[in-house]
C-alpha positions as CSV (number, residue, x, y, z in Angstrom):
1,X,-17.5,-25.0,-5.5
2,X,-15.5,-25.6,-2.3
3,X,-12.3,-23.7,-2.2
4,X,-10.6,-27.2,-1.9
5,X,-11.5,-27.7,-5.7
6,X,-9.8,-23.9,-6.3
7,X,-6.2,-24.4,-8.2
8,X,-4.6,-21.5,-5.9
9,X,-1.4,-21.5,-6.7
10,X,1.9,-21.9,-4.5
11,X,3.4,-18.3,-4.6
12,X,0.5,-15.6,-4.1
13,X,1.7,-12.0,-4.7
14,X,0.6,-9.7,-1.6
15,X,-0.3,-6.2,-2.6
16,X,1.1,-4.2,1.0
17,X,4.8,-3.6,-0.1
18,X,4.4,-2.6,-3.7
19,X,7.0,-0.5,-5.2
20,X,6.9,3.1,-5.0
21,X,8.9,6.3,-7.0
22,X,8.5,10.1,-5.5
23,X,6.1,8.6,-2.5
24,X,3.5,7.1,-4.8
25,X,2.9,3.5,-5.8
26,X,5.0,3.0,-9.0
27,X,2.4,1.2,-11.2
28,X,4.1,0.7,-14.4
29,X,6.6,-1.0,-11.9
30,X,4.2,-3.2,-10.6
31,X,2.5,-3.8,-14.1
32,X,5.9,-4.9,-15.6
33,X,5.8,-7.5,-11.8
34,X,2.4,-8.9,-12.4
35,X,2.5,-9.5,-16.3
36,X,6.1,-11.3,-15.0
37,X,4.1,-13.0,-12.2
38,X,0.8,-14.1,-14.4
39,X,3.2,-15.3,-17.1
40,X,4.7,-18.5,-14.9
41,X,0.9,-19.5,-14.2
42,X,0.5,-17.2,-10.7
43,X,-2.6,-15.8,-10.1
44,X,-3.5,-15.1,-6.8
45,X,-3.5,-11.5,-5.3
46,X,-4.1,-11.0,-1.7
47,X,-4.8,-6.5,-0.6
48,X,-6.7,-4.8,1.8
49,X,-8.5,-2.0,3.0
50,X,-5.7,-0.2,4.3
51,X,-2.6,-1.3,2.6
52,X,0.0,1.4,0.8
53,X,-2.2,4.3,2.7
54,X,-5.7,3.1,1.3
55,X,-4.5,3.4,-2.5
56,X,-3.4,-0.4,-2.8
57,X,-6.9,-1.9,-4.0
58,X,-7.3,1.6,-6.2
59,X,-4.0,0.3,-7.7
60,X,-4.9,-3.5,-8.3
61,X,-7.6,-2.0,-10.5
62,X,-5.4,0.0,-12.6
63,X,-2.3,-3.0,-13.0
64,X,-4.8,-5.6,-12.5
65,X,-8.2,-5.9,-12.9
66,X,-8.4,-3.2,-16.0
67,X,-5.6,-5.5,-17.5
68,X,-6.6,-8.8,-16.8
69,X,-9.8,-11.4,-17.6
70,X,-11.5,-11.2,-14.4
71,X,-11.6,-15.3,-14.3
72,X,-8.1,-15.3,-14.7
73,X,-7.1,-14.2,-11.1
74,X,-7.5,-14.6,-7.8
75,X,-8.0,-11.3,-5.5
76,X,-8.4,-11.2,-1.6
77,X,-9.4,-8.2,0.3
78,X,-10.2,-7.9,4.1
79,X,-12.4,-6.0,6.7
80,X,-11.3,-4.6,9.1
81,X,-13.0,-4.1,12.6
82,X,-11.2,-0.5,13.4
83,X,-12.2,1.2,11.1
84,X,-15.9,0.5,11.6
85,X,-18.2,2.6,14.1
86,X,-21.4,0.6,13.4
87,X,-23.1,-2.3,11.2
88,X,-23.5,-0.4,8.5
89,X,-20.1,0.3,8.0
90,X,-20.0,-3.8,7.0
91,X,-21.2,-2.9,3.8
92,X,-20.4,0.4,3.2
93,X,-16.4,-1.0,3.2
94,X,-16.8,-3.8,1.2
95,X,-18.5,-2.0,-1.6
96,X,-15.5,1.0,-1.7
97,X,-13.8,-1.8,-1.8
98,X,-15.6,-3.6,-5.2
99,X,-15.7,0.0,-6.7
100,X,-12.2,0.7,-5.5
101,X,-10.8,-2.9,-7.4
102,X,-13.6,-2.5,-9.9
103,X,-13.1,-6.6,-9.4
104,X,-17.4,-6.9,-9.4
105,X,-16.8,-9.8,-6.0
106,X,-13.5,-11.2,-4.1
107,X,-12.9,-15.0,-4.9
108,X,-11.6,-14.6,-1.1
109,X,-13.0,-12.2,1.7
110,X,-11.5,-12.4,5.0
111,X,-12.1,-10.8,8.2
112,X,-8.9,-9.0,9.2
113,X,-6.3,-9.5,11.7
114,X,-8.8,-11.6,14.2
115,X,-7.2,-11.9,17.6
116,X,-7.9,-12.1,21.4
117,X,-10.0,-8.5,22.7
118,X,-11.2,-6.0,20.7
119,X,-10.8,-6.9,17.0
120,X,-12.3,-10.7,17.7
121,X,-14.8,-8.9,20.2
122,X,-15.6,-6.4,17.3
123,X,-16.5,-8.9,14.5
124,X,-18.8,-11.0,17.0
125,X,-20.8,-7.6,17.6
126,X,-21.0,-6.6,14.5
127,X,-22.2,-10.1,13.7
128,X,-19.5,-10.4,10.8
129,X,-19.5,-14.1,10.3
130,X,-23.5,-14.6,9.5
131,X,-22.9,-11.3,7.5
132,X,-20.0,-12.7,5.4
133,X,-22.2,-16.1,4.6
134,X,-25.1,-13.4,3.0
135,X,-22.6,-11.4,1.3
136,X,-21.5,-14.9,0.0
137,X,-24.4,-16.1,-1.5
138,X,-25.2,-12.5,-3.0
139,X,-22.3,-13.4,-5.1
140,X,-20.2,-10.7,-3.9
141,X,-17.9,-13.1,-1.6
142,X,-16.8,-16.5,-3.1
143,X,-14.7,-17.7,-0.1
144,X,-15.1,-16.6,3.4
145,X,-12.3,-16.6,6.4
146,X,-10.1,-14.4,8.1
147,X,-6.7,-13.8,8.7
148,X,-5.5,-14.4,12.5
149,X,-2.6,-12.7,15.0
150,X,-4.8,-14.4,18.5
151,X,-3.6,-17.5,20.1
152,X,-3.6,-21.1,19.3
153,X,-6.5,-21.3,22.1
154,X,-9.2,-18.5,20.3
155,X,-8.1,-20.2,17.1
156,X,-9.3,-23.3,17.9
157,X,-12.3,-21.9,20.3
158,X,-13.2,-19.7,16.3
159,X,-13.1,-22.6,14.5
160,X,-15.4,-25.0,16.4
161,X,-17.8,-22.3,16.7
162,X,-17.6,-21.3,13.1
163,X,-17.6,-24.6,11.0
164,X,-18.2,-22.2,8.2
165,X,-15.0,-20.2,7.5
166,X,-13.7,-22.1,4.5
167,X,-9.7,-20.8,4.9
168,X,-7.4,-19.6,7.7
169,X,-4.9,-16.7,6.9
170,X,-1.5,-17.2,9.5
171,X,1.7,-15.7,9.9
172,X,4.2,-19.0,9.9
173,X,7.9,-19.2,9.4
174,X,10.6,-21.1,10.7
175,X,11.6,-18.9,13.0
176,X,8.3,-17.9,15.1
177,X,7.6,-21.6,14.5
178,X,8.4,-21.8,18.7
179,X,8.0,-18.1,19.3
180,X,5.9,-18.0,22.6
181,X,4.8,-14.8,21.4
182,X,3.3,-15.5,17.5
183,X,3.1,-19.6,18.0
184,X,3.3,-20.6,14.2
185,X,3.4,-23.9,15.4
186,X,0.2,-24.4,17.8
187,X,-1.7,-22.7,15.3
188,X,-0.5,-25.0,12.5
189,X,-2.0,-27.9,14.9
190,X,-5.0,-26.5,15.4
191,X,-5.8,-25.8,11.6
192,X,-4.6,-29.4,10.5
193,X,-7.1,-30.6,14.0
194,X,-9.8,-28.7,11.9
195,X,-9.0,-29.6,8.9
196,X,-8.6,-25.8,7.4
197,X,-6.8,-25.1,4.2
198,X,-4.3,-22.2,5.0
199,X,-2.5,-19.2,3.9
200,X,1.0,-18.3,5.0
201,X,2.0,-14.9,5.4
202,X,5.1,-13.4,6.8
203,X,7.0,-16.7,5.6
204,X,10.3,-14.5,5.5
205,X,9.3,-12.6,8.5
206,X,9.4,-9.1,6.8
207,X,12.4,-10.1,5.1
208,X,14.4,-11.1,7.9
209,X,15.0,-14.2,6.8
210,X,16.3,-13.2,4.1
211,X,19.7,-13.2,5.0
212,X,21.8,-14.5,7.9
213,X,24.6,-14.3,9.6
214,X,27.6,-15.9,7.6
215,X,28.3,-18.9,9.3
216,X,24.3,-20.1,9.0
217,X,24.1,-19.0,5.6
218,X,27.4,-21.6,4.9
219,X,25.0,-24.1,6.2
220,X,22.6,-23.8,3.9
221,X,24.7,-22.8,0.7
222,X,26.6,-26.6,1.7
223,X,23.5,-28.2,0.4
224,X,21.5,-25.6,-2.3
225,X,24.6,-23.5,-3.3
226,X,22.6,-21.6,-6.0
227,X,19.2,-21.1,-4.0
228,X,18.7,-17.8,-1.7
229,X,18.5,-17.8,1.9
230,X,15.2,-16.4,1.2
231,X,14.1,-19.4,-0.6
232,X,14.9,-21.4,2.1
233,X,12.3,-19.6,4.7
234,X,9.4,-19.6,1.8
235,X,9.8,-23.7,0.8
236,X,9.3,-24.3,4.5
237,X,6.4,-22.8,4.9
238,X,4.9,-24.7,0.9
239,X,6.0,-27.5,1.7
240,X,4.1,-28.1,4.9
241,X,0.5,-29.8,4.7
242,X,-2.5,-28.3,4.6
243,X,-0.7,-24.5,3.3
244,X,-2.4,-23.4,0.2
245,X,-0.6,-20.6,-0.8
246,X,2.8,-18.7,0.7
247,X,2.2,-14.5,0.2
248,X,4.9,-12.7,-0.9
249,X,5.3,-8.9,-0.5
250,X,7.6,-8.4,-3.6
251,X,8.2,-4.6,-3.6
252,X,11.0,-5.2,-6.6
253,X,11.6,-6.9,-9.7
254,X,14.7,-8.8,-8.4
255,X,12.3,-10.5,-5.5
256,X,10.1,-11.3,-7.9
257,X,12.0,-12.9,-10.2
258,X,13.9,-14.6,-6.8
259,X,10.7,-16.0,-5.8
260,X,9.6,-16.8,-9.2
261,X,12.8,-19.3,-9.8
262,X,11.6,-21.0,-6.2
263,X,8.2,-21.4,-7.2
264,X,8.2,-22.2,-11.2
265,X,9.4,-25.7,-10.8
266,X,8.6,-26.0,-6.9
267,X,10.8,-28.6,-5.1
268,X,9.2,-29.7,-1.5
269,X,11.9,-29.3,1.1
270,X,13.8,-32.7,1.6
271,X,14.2,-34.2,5.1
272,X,18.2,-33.3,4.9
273,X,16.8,-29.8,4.2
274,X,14.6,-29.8,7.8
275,X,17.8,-31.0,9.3
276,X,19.8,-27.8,8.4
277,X,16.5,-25.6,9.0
278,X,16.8,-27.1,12.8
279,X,20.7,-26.3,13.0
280,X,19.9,-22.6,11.6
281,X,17.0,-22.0,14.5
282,X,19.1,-23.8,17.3
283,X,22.0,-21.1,16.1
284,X,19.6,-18.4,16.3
285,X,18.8,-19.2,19.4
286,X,22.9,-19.0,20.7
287,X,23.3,-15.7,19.2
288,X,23.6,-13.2,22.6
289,X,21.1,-10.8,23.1
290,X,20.7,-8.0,25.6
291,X,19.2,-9.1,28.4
292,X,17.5,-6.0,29.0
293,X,14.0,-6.5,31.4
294,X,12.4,-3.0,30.3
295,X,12.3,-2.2,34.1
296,X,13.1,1.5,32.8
297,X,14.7,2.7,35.5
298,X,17.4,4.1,32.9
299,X,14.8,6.3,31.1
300,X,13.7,8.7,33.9
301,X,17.3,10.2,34.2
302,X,18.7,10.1,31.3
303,X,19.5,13.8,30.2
304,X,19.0,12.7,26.7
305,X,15.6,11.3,26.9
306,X,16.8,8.1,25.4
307,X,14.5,5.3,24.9
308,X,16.9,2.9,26.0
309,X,15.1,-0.3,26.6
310,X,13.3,0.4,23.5
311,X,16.5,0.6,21.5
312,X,18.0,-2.5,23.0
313,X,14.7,-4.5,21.6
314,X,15.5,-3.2,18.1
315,X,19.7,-4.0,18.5
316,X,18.7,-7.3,19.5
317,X,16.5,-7.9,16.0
318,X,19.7,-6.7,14.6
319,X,21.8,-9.0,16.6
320,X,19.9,-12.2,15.8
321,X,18.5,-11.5,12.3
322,X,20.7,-8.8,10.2
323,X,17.8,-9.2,7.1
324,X,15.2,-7.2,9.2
325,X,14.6,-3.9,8.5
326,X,11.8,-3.1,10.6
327,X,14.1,-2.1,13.3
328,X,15.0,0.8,11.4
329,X,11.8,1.7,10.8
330,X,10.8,1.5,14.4
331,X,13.8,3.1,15.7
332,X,12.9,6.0,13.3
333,X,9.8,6.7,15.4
334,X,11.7,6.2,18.7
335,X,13.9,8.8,17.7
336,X,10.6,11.2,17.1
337,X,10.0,11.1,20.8
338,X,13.1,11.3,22.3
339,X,16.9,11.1,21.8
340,X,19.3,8.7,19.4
341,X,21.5,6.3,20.6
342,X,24.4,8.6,19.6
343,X,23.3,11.5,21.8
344,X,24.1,9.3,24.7
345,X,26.5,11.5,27.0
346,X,28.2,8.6,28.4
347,X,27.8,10.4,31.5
348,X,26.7,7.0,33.4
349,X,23.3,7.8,35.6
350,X,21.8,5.0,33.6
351,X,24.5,2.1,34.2
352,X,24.1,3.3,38.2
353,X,20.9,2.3,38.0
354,X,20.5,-1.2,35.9
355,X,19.4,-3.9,38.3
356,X,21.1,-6.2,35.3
357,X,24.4,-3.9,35.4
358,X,24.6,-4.0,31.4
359,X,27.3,-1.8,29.8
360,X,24.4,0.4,29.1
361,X,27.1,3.2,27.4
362,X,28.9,0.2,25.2
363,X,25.4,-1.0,24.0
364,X,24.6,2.4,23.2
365,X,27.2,3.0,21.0
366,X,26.9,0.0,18.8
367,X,23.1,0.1,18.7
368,X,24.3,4.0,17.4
369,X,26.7,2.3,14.9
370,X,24.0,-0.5,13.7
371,X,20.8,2.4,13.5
372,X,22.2,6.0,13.4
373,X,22.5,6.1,9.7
């Protein structure tokens, strides 16, 4: 059976940000999340190798597979290229894997993160893709692709070598849809020019579309006052063609049962609906940013040993999209290395320096208000 005859469903539940109590994954929480999930007619479960510190496939087999009909689910794991040191490591991961999820074969097996240099160089030595099509008709793979970071060019350059790979794994949202950076939108093209069923994930982009500032949020509220600004980010992505499923990395019960009102009775977006999506990105794109270069020329004298280029990166996420919490998470490792934003002495060697002249001090003190907490 061809995966286009699989009934995947809209809303796929993504096993890397699963609830956690005293450092450990929580699994009667995420029991009392799946049996909620399952029960509105979801079924697909996407994990990997490496997720939650290795333990997230030991952990679909205890709230998942032990619980559940093994036909009644869909589970996804992935390979990944670094942490192989040879050929043999092919199948030594994918069977800890099987005894890890206890799941017996993965009804999808991708190859993970592929992308220009090393990973996409790595799978090709390690011959991965002939690999995957044996593993497949061993009956421990039912559907082989990968997921993909690369851009739009390798994609495309991938996919006409490899007529093979049944499904393409991309991150996509509304925002990175013109992101020169992730190009959600070029390698949307190139999967609908090959024809490629697709799965979405990052459709909130790590949550930061989850809220917005007050004035875009209005806009939306205007025409679906009782639907989240989260909803709005994950309908965008469904209700393009070609996307199979939209992943979800529900770490609570109150995104679960969020999503789960978006998804149950699942309403494509309506052309007014792209019409306010457009006004929210062209207002994103207004919101000022520090125009920083990262020439660092303010790092080698500051007393502190402030990372200050690197601190402006993560006030500007802040600026544009106050949902995202990875900036506090990366500014928590910036601060391992060197000083905070509050330790800056205000004593000026950096502002004498800025080719941009920015009120480097100012900046400093609200990036301090936004992340020193």
């Amino acid at each position: 059976m061809g995966i286009e005859n699989e009934k995947l469903p809209k809303l796929g539940f993504g096993l890397m940000r699963l609830p956690e109590k005293d450092g450990e994954i929580d699994i009667p929480h995420m029991c009392d999340m799946i049996d909620s999930y399952m029960k509105s007619g979801l079924n697909y479960f996407d994990t990997a190798y490496m997720y939650c510190k290795n333990k997230s496939e030991c952990a679909a087999k205890e709230a998942l597979v032990s619980r559940y009909p093994r036909d009644s689910f869909f589970l996804t794991s992935k390979l990944p290229v670094w942490m192989m040191d040879g050929i043999d490591d092919r199948d030594r991961i994918l069977n800890d894997q099987l005894q890890r999820t206890g799941a017996g074969y993965f009804d999808l097996y991708l190859l993970h993160s592929v992308e220009d240099g090393a990973n996409y160089d790595g799978y090709i030595k390690y011959d991965c893709f002939n690999w995957a099509m044996q593993k497949k008709a061993e009956g421990k793979i039912r559907h082989f692709g990968f997921s993909y970071h690369g851009t739009p060019e390798l994609l495309d350059q991938i996919l006409t070598e490899h007529p093979e790979v049944e499904i393409v794994q991309i991150q996509l949202n509304y925002a990175d849809w013109d992101n020169p950076k992730v190009q959600s939108g070029k390698l949307y093209e190139v999967l609908r020019k090959h024809q490629k069923p697709m799965l979405i994930m990052e459709p909130v982009k790590g949550g930061a579309l989850a809220s917005m500032a007050p004035e875009m949020e209005s806009m939306m509220k205007k025409v679906r006052p009782e639907a989240s600004i989260a909803s709005w980010a994950l309908r965008f992505a469904a209700s393009l063609p070609g996307v199979v499923t939209v992943l979800s990395g529900m770490s609570n019960r109150e995104q679960m049962e969020d999503n789960l009102k978006t998804f149950t009775h699942f309403e494509p977006m309506t052309e007014e609906e792209h019409k306010v999506i457009g006004e929210v990105i062209q207002a994103l794109k207004k919101i000022p940013t520090v125009p920083c270069t990262n020439c660092r020329y303010c790092v080698d004298g500051c007393p502190q040993s402030i990372a200050i280029p690197d601190i402006f990166k993560e006030l500007n996420k802040l600026r544009v999209f106050c949902g995202d919490q990875s900036p506090y998470q990366n500014y928590k490792q910036l601060i391992e290395k060197g000083g905070r934003a509050g330790d800056c002495l205000a004593c000026g060697q950096c502002e004498s320096v800025c080719p941009q002249h920015l009120p480097i001090i100012t900046l400093l003190q609200e990036a301090s208000e936004k992340l020193d907490r």
